[in-house]
C-alpha positions in Angstrom: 38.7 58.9 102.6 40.5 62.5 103.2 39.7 65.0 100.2 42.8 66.0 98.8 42.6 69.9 98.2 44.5 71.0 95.2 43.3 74.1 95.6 44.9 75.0 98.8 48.3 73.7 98.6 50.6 75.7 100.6 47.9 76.5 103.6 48.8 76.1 106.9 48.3 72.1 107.9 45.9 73.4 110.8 44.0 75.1 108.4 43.4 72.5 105.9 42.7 69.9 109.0 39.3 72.9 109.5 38.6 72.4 105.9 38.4 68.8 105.8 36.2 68.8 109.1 33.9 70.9 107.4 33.6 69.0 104.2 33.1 66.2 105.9 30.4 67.2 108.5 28.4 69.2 105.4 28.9 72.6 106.7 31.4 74.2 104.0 28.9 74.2 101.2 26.2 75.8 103.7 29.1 78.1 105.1 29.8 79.4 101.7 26.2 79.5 100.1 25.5 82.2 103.0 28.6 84.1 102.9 28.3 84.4 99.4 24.3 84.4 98.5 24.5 87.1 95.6 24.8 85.8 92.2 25.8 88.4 89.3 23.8 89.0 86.2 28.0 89.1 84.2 26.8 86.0 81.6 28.0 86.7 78.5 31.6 88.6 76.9 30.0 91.8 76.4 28.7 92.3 79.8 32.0 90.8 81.3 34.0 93.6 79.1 31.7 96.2 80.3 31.7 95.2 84.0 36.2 95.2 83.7 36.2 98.0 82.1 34.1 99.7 84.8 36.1 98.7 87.8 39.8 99.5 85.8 37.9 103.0 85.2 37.0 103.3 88.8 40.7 102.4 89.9 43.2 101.7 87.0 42.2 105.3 85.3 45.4 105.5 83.5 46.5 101.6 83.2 47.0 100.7 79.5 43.5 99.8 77.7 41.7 95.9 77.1 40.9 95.2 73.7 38.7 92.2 75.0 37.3 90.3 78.5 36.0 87.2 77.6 34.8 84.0 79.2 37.1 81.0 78.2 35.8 77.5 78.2 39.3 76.1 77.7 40.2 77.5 81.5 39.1 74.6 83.8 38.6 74.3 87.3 42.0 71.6 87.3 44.1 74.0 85.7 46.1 76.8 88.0 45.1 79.9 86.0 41.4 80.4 86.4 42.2 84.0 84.6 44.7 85.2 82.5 45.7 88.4 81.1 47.7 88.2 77.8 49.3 91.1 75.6 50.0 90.9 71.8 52.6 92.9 70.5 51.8 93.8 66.4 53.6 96.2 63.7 51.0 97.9 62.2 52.3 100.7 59.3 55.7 101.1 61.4 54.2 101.3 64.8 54.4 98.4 67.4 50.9 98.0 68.8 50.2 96.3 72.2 46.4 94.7 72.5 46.0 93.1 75.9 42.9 90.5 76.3 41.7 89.1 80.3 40.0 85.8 79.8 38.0 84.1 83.2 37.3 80.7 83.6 33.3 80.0 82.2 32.8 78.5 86.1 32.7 81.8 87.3 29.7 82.8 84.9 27.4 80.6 87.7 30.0 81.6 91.0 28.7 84.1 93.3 29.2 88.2 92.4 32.5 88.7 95.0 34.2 85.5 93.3 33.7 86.5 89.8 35.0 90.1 90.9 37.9 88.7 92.6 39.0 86.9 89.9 38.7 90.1 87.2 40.5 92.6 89.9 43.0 90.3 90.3 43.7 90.0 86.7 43.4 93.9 86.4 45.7 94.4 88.6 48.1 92.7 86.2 48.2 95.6 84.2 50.4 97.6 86.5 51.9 94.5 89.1 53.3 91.9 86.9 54.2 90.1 89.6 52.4 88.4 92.4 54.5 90.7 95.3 53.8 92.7 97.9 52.2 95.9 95.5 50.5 93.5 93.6 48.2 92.2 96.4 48.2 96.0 98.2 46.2 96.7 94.4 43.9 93.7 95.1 42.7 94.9 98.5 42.8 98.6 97.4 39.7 97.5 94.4 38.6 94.9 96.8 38.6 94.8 100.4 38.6 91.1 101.9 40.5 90.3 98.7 42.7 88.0 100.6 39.5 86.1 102.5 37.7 86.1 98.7 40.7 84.2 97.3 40.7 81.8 99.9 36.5 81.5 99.5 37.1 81.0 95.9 39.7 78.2 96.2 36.9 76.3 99.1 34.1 77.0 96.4 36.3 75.3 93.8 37.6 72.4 96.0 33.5 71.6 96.3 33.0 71.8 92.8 36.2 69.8 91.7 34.8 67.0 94.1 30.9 67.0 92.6 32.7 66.5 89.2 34.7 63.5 90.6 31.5 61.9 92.2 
């Protein structure tokens, strides 16, 4: 049977005939598991907060401020957003107050360190790119370099997990 891989839709046919090779033979897993063998201590909200907040400080000095970063168990792996950064607009005593929030996906409490990174710059970089364009991806590799090759990691590590849940 040929995996389907929801996680890589719109990759190059060639490409996705590599990835099914290597799922079959065994070798992804093994392939990733060495390219990725440091795990992060990030396990709970307040250390996630205080890791975001250290990498916007090192390269989003002056992007507006996060009122929370939070692991969110109602992300899943079979959703498209594994992250999302929301704002809140209030009135508070005649002012309009803006509190912005970055939730992750609770799989990437157990992911390896660059996957879990990945996913936060990416959201970070939300707070100057709305948009997923050119400047917005430019940001990504600017906080972290191979940010392209640990997206596509991330979606390989996700395909394996989305087919041990279906076994």
């Amino acid at each position: 049977m040929t995996p389907t891989l929801p996680f890589l839709t719109g990759y190059p046919e060639p490409l996705l005939a590599q990835v099914r090779v290597s799922i079959a033979d065994g070798t992804l897993a093994t392939r990733l598991a060495q390219r990725y063998a440091q795990a992060h201590t990030v396990r709970n909200d307040p250390a996630l907060y205080a890791y975001a907040m250290e990498l916007k400080q090192r390269h989003l000095r002056h992007a507006p401020l996060l009122s929370r970063v939070a692991y969110d168990g109602r992300l899943q792996i079979d959703q498209r957003a594994l992250g999302t950064l929301t704002a809140v607009s209030r009135v508070q005593g005649g002012q309009l107050k803006a509190k912005r929030e970055i939730r992750v996906a609770v799989v990437f409490k157990t992911a390896p360190a660059e996957m879990l990174k990945m996913i936060v710059v990416h959201e970070l970089a939300h707070l100057k790119e709305r948009e997923h364009g050119k400047a917005f991806y430019a940001l990504c590799e600017h906080m972290l370099p191979r940010y392209h090759q640990v997206e596509f990691d991330t979606r390989l590590y996700l395909t394996l997990l989305a087919m041990a849940q279906s076994d």
